[in-house]
PyMOL Python script that loads the backbone (N, CA, C, O; Angstrom):
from pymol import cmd

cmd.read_pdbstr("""\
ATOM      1  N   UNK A   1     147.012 -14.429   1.813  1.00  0.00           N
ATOM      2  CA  UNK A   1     147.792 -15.628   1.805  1.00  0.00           C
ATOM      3  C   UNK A   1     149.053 -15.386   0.984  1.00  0.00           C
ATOM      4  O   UNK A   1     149.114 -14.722  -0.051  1.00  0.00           O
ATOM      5  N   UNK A   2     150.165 -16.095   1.669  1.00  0.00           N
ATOM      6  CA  UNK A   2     151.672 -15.546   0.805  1.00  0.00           C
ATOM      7  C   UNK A   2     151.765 -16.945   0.257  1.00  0.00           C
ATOM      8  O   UNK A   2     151.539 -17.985   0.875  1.00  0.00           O
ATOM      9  N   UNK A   3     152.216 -16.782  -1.282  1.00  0.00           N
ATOM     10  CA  UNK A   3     152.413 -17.533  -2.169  1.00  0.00           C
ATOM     11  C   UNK A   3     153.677 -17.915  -3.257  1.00  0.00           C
ATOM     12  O   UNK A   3     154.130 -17.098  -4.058  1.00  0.00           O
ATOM     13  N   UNK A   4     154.050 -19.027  -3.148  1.00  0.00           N
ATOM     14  CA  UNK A   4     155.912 -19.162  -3.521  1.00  0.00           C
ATOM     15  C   UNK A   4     155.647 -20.064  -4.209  1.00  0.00           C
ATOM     16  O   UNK A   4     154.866 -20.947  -3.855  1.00  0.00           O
ATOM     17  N   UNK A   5     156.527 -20.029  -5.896  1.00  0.00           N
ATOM     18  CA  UNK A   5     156.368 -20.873  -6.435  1.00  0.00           C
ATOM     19  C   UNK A   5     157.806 -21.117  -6.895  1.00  0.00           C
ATOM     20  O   UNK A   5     158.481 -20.572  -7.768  1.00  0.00           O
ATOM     21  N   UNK A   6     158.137 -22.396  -5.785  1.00  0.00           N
ATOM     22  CA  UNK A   6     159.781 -23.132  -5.831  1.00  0.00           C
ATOM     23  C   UNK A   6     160.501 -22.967  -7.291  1.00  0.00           C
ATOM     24  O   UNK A   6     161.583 -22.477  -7.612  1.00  0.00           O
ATOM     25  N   UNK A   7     159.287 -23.677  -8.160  1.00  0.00           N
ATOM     26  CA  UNK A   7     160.028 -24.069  -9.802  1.00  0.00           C
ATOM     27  C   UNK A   7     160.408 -22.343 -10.341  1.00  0.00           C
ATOM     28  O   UNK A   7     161.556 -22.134 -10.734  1.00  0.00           O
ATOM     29  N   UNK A   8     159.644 -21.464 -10.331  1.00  0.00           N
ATOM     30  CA  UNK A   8     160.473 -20.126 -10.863  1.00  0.00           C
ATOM     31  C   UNK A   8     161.034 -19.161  -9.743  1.00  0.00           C
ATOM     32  O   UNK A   8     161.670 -18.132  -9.968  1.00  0.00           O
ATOM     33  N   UNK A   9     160.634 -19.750  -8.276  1.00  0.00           N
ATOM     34  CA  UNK A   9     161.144 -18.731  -7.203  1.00  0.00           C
ATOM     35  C   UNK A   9     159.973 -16.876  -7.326  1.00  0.00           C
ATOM     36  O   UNK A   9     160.325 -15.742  -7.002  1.00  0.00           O
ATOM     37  N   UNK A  10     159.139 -17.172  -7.689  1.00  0.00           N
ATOM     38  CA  UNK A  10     158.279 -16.329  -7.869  1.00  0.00           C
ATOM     39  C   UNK A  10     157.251 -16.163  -7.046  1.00  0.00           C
ATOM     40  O   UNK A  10     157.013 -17.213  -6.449  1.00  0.00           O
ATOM     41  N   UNK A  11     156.407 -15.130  -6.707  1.00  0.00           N
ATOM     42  CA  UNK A  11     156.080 -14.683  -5.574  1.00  0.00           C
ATOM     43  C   UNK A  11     154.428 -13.956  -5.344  1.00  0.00           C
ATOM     44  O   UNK A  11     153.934 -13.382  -6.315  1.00  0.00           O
ATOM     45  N   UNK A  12     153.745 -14.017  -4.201  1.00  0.00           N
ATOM     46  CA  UNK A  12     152.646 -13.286  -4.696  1.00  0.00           C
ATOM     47  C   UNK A  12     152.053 -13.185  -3.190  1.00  0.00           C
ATOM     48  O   UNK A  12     152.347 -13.799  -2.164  1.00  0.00           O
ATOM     49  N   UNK A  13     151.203 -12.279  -3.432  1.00  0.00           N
ATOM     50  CA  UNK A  13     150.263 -12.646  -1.943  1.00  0.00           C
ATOM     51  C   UNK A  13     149.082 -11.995  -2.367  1.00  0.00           C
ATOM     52  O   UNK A  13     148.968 -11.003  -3.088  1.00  0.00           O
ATOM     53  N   UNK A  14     147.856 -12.985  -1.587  1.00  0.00           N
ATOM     54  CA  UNK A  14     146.544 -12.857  -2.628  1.00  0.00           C
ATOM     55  C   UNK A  14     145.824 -12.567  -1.280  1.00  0.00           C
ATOM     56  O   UNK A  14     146.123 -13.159  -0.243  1.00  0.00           O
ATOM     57  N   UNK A  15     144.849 -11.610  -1.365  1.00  0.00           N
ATOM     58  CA  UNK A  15     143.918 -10.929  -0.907  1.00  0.00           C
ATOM     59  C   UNK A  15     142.335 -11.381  -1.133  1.00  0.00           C
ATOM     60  O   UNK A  15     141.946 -11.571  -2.285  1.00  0.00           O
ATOM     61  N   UNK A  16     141.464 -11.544  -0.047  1.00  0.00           N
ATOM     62  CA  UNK A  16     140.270 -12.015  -0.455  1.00  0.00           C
ATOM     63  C   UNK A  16     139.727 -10.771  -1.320  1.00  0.00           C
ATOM     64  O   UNK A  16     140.422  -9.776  -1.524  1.00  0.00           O
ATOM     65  N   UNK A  17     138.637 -10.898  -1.726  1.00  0.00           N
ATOM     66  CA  UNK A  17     138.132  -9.599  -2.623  1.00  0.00           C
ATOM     67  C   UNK A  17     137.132  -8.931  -1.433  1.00  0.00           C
ATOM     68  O   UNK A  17     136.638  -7.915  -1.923  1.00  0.00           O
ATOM     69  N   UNK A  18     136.794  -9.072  -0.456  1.00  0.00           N
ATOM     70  CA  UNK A  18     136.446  -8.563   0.992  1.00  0.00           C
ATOM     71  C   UNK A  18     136.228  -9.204   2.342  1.00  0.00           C
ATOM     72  O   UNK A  18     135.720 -10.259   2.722  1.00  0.00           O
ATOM     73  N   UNK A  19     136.804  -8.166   2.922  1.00  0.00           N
ATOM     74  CA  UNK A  19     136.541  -8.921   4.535  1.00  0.00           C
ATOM     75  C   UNK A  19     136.048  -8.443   5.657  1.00  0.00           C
ATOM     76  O   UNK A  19     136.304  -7.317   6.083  1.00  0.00           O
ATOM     77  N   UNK A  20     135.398  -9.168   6.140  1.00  0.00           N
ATOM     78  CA  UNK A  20     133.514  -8.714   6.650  1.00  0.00           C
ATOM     79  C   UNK A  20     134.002  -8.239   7.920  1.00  0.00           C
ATOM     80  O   UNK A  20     134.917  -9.004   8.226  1.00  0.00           O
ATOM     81  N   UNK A  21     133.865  -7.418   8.761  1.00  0.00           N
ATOM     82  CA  UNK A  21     134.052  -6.966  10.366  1.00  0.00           C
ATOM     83  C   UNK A  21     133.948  -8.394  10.931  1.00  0.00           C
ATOM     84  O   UNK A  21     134.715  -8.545  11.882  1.00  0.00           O
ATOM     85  N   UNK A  22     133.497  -9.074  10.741  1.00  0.00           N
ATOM     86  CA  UNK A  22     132.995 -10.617  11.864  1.00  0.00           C
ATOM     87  C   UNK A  22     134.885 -11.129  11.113  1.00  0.00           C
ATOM     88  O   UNK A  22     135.736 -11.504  11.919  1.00  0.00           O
ATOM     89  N   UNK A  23     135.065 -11.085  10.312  1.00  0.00           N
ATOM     90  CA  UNK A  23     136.335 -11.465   9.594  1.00  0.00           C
ATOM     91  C   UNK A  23     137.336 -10.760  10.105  1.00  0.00           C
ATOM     92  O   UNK A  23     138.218 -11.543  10.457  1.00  0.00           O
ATOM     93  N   UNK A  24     137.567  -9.870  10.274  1.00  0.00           N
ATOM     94  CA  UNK A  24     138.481  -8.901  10.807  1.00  0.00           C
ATOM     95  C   UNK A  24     138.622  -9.172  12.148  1.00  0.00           C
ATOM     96  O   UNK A  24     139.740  -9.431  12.594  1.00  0.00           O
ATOM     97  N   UNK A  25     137.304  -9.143  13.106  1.00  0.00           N
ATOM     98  CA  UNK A  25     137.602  -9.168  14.203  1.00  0.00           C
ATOM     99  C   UNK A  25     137.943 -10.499  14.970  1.00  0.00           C
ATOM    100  O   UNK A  25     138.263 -10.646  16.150  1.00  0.00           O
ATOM    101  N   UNK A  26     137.751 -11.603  13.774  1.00  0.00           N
ATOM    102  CA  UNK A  26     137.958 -12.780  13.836  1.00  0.00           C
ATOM    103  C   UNK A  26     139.381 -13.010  14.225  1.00  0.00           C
ATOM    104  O   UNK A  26     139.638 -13.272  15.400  1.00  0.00           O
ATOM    105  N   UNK A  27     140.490 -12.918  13.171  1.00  0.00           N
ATOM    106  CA  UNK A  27     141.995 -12.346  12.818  1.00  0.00           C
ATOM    107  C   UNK A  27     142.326 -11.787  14.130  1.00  0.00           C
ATOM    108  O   UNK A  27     142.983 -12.410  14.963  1.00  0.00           O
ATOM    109  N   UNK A  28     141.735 -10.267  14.356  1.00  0.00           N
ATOM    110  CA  UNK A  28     142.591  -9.825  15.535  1.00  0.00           C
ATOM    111  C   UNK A  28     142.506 -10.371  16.558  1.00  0.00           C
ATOM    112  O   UNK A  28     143.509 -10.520  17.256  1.00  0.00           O
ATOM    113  N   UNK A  29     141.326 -10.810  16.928  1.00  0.00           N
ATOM    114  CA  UNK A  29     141.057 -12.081  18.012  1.00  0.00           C
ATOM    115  C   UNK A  29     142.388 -12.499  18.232  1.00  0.00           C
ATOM    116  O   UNK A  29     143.191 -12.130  19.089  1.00  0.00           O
ATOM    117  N   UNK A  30     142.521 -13.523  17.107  1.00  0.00           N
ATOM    118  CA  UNK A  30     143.654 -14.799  16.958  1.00  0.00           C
ATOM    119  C   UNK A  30     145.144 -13.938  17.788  1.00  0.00           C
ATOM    120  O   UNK A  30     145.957 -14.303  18.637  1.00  0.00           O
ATOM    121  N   UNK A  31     144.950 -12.778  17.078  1.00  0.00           N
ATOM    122  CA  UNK A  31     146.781 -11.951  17.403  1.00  0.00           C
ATOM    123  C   UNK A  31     146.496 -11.596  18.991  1.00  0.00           C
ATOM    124  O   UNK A  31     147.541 -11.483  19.632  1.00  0.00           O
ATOM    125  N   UNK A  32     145.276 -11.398  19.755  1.00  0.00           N
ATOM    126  CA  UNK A  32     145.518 -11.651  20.799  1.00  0.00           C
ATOM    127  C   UNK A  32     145.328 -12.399  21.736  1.00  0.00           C
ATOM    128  O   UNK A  32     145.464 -12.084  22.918  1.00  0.00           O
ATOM    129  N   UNK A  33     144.827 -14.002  21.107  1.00  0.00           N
ATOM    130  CA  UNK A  33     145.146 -14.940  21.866  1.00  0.00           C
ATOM    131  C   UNK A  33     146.460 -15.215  21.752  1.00  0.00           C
ATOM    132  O   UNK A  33     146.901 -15.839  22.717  1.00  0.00           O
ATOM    133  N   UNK A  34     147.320 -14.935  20.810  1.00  0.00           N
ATOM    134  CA  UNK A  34     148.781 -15.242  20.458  1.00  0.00           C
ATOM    135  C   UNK A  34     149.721 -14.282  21.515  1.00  0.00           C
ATOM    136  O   UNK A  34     150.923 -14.498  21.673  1.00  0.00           O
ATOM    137  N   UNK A  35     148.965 -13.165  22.229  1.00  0.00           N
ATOM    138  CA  UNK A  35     149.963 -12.426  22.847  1.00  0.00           C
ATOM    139  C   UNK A  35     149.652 -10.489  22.572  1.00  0.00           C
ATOM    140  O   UNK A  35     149.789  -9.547  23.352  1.00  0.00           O
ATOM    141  N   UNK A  36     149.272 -10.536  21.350  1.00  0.00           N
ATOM    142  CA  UNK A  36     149.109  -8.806  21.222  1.00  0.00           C
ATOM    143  C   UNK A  36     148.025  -8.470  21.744  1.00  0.00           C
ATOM    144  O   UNK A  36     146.945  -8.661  21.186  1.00  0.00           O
ATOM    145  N   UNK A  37     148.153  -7.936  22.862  1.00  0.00           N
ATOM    146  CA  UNK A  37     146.825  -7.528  23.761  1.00  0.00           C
ATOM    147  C   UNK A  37     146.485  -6.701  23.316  1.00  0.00           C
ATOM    148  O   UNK A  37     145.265  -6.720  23.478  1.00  0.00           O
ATOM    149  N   UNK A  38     146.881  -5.469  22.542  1.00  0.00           N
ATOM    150  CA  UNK A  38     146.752  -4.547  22.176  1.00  0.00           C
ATOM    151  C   UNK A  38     145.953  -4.202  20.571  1.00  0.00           C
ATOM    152  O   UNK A  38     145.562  -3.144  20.080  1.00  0.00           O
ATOM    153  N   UNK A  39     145.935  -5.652  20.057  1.00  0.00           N
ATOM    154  CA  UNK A  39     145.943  -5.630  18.769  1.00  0.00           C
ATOM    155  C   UNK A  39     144.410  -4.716  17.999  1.00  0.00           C
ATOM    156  O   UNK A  39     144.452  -4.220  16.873  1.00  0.00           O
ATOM    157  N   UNK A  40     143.462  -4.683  18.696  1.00  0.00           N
ATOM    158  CA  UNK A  40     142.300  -3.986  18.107  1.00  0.00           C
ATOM    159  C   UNK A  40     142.561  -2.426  18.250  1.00  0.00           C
ATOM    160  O   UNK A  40     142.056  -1.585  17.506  1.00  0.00           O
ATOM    161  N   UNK A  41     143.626  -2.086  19.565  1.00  0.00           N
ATOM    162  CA  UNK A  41     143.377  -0.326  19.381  1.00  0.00           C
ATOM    163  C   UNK A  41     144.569  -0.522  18.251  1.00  0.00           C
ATOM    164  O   UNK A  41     144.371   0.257  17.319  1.00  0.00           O
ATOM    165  N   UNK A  42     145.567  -1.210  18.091  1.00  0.00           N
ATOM    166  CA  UNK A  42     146.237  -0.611  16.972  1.00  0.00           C
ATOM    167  C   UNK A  42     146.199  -0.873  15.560  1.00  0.00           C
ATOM    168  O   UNK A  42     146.773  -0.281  14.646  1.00  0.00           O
ATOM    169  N   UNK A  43     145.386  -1.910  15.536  1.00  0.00           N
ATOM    170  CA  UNK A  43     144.422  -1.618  13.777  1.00  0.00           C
ATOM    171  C   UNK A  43     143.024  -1.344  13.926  1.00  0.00           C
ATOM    172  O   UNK A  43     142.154  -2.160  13.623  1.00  0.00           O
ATOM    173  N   UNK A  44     142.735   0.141  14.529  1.00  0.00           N
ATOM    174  CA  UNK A  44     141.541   0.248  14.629  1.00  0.00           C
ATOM    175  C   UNK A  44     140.879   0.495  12.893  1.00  0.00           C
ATOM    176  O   UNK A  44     139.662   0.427  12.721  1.00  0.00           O
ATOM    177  N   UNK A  45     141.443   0.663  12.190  1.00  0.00           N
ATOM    178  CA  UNK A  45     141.067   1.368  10.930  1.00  0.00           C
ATOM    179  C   UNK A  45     140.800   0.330   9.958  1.00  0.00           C
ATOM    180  O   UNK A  45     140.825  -0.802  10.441  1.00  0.00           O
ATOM    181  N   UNK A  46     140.571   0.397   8.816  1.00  0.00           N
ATOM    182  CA  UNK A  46     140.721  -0.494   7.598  1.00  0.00           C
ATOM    183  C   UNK A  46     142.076  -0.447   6.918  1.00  0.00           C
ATOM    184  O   UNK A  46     142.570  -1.350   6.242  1.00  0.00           O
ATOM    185  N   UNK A  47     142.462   0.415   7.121  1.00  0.00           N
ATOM    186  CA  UNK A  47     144.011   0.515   6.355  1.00  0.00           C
ATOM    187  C   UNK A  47     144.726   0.440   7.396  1.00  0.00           C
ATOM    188  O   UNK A  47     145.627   1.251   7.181  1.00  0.00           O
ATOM    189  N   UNK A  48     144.941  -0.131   8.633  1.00  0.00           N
ATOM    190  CA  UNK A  48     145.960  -0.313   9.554  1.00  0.00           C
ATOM    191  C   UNK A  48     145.713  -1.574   9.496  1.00  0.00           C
ATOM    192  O   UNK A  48     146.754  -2.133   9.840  1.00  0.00           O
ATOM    193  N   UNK A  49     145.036  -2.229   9.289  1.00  0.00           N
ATOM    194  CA  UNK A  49     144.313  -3.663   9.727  1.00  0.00           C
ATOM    195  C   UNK A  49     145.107  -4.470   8.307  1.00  0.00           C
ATOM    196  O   UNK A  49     145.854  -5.444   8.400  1.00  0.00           O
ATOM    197  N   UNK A  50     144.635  -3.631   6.770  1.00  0.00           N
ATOM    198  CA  UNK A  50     145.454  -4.213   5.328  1.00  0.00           C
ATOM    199  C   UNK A  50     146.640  -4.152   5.282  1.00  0.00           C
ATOM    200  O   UNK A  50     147.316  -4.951   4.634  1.00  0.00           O
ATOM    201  N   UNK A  51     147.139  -3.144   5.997  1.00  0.00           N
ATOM    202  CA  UNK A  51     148.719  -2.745   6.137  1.00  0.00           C
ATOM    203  C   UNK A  51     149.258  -4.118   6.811  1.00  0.00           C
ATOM    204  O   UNK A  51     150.029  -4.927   6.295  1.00  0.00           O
ATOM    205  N   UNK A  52     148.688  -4.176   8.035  1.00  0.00           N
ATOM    206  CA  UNK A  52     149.226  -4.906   8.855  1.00  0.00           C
ATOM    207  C   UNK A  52     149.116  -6.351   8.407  1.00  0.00           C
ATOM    208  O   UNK A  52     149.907  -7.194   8.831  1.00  0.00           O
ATOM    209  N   UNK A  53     147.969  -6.701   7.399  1.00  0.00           N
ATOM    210  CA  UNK A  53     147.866  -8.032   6.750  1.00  0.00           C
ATOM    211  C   UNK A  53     149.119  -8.250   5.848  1.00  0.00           C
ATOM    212  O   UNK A  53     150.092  -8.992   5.986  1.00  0.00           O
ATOM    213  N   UNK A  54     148.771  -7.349   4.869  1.00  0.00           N
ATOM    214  CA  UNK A  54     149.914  -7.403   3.961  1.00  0.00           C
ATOM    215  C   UNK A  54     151.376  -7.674   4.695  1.00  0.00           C
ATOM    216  O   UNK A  54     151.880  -8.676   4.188  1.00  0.00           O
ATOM    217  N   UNK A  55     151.996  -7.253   5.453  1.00  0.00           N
ATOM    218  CA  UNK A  55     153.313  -7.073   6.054  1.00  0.00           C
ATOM    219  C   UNK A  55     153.421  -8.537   6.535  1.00  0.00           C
ATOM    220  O   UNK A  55     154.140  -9.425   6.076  1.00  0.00           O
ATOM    221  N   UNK A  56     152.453  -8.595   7.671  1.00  0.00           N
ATOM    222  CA  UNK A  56     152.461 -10.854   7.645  1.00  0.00           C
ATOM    223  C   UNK A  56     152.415 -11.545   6.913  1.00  0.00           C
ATOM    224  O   UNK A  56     153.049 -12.592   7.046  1.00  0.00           O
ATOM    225  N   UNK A  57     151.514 -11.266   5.586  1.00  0.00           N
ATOM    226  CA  UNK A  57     151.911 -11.823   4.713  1.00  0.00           C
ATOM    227  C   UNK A  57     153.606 -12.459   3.949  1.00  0.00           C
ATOM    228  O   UNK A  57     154.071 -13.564   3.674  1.00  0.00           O
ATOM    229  N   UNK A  58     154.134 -10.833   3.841  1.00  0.00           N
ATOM    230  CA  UNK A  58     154.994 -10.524   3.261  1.00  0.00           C
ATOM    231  C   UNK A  58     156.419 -11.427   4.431  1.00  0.00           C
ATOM    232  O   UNK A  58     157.220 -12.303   4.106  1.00  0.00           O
ATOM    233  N   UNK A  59     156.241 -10.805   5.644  1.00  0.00           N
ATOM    234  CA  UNK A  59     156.885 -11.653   6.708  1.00  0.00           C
ATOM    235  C   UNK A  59     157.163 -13.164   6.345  1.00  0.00           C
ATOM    236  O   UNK A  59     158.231 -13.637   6.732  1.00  0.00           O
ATOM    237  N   UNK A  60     156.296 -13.953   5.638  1.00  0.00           N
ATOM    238  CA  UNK A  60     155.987 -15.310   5.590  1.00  0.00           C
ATOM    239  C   UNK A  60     157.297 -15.537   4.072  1.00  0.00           C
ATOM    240  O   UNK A  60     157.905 -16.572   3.796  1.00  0.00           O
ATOM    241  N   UNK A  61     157.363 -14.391   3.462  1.00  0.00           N
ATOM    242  CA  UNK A  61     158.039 -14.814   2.281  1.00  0.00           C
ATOM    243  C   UNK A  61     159.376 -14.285   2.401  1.00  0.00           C
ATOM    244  O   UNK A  61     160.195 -14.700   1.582  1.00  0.00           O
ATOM    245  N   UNK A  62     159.839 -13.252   3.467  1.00  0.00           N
ATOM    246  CA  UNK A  62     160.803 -12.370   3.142  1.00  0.00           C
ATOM    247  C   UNK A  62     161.808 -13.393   4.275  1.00  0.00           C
ATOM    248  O   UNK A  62     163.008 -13.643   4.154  1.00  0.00           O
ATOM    249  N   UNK A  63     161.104 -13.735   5.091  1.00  0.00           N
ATOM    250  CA  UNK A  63     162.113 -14.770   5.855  1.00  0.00           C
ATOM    251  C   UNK A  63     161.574 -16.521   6.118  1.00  0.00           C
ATOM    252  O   UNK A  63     161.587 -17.183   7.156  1.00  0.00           O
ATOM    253  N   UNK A  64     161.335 -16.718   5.376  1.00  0.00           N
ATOM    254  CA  UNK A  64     160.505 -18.377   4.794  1.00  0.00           C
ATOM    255  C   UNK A  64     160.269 -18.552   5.715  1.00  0.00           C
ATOM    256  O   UNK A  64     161.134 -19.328   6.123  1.00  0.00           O
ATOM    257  N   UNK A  65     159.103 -18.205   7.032  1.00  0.00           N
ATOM    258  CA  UNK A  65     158.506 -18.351   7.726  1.00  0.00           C
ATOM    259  C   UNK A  65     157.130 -19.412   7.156  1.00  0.00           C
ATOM    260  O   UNK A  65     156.348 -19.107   6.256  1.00  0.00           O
ATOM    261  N   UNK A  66     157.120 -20.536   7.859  1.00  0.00           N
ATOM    262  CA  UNK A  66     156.064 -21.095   7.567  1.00  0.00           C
ATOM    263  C   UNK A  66     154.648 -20.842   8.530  1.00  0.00           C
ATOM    264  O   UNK A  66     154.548 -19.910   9.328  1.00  0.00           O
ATOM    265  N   UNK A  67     153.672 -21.783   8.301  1.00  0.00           N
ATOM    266  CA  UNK A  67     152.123 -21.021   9.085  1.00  0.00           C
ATOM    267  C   UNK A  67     152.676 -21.197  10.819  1.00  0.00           C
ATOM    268  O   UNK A  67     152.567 -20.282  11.635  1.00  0.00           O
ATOM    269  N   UNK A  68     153.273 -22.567  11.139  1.00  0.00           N
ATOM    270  CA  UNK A  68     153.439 -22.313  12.506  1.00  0.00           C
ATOM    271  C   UNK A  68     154.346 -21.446  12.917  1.00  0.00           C
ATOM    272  O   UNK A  68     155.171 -21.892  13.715  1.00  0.00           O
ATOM    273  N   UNK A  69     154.447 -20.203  12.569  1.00  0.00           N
ATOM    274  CA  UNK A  69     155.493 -19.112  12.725  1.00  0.00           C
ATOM    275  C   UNK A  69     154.246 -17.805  12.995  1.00  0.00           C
ATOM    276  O   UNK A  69     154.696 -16.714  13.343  1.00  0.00           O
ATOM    277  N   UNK A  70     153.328 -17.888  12.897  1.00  0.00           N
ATOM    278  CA  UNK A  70     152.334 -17.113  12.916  1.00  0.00           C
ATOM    279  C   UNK A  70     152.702 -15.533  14.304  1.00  0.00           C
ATOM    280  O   UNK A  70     152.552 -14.316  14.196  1.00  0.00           O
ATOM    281  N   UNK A  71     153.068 -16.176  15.142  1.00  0.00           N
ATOM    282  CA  UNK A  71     153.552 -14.773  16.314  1.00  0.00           C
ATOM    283  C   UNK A  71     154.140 -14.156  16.049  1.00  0.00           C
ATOM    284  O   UNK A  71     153.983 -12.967  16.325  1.00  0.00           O
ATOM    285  N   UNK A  72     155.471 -14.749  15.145  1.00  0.00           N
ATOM    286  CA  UNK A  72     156.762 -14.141  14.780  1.00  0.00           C
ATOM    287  C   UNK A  72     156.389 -12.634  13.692  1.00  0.00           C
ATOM    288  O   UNK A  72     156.577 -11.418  13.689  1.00  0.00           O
ATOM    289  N   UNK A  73     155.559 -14.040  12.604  1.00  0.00           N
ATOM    290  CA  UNK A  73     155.098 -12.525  11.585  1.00  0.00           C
ATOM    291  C   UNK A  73     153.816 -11.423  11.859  1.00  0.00           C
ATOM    292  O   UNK A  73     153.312 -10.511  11.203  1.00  0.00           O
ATOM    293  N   UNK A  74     153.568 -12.061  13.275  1.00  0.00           N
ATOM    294  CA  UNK A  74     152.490 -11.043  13.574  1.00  0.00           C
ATOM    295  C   UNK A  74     153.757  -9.617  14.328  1.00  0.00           C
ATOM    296  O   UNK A  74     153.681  -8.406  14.119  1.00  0.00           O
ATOM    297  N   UNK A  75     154.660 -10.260  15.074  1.00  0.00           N
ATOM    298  CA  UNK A  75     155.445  -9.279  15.793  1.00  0.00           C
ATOM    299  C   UNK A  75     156.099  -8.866  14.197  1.00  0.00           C
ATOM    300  O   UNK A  75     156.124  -7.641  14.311  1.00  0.00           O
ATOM    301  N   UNK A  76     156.481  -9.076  13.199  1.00  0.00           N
ATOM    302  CA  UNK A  76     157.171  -8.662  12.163  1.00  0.00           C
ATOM    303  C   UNK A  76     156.763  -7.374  11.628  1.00  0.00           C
ATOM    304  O   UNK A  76     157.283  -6.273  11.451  1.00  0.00           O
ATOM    305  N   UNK A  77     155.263  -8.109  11.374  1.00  0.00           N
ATOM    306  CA  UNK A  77     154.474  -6.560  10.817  1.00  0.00           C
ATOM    307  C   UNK A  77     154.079  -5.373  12.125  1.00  0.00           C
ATOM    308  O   UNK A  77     153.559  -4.269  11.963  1.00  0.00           O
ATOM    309  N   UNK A  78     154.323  -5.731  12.858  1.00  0.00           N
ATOM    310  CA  UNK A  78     153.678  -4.725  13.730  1.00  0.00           C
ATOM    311  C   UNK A  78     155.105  -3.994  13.708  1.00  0.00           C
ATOM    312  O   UNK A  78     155.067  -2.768  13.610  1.00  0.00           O
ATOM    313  N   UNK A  79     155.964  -4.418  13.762  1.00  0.00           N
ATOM    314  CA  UNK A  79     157.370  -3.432  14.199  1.00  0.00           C
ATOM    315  C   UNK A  79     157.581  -2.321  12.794  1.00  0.00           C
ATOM    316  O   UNK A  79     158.207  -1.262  12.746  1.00  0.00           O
ATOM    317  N   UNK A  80     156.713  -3.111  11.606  1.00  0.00           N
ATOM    318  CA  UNK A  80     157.023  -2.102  10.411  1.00  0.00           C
ATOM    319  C   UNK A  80     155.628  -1.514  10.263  1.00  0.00           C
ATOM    320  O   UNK A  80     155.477  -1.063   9.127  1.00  0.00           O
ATOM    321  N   UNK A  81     154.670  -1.386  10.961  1.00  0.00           N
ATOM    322  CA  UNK A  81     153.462  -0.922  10.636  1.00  0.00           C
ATOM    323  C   UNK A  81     153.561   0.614  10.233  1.00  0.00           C
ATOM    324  O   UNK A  81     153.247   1.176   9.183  1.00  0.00           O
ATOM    325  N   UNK A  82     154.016   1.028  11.225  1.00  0.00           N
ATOM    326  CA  UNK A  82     154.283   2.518  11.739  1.00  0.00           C
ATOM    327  C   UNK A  82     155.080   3.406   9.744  1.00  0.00           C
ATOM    328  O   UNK A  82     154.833   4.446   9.135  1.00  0.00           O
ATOM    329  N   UNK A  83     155.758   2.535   9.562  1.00  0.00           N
ATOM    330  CA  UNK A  83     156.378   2.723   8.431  1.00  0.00           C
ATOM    331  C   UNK A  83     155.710   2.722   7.540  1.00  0.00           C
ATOM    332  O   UNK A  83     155.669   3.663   6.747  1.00  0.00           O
ATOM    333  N   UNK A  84     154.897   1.493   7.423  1.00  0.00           N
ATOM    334  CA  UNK A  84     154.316   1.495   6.259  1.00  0.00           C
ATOM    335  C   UNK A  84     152.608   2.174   6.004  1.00  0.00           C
ATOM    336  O   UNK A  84     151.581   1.736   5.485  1.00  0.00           O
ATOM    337  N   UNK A  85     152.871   3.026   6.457  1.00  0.00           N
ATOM    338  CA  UNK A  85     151.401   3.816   6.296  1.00  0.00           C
ATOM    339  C   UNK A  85     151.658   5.341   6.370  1.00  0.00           C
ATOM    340  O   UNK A  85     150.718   6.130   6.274  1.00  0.00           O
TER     341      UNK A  85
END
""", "prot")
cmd.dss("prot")
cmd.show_as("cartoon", "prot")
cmd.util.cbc("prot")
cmd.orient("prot")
């Protein structure tokens, strides 16, 4: 979850402390009812899957994307995935 706090303009994004395969596959589900058909072969891993969390996350703060923006920062992180791993 990406987290903004107006009064100091300060910033964060918080991570559950684990997330269960039924959880994961929950998520990618969602990215391809949204359109990424593709989305399970390309976070097949655990670290393509955090990468790719983190970056939507980050999507949500780097261009004040709010939750109904959800496609946008799913296409956001996927275009920097490749990079960031």
């Amino acid at each position: 979850m990406a987290l903004k706090d107006t009064s100091t303009d300060g910033w964060g994004i918080v991570f559950a402390p684990s997330i269960s395969n039924a959880e994961s596959n929950s998520i990618i589900s969602g990215m391809e009812f949204r359109g990424f058909l593709e989305a399970h072969k390309l976070l097949d891993t655990p670290q393509k899957f955090v990468a790719h969390l983190a970056l939507h996350e980050l999507a949500h703060l780097e261009n004040g994307w709010g939750q109904e923006l959800e496609y946008e920062c799913d296409r956001w992180a996927f275009e920097r995935l490749d990079d960031a791993l």
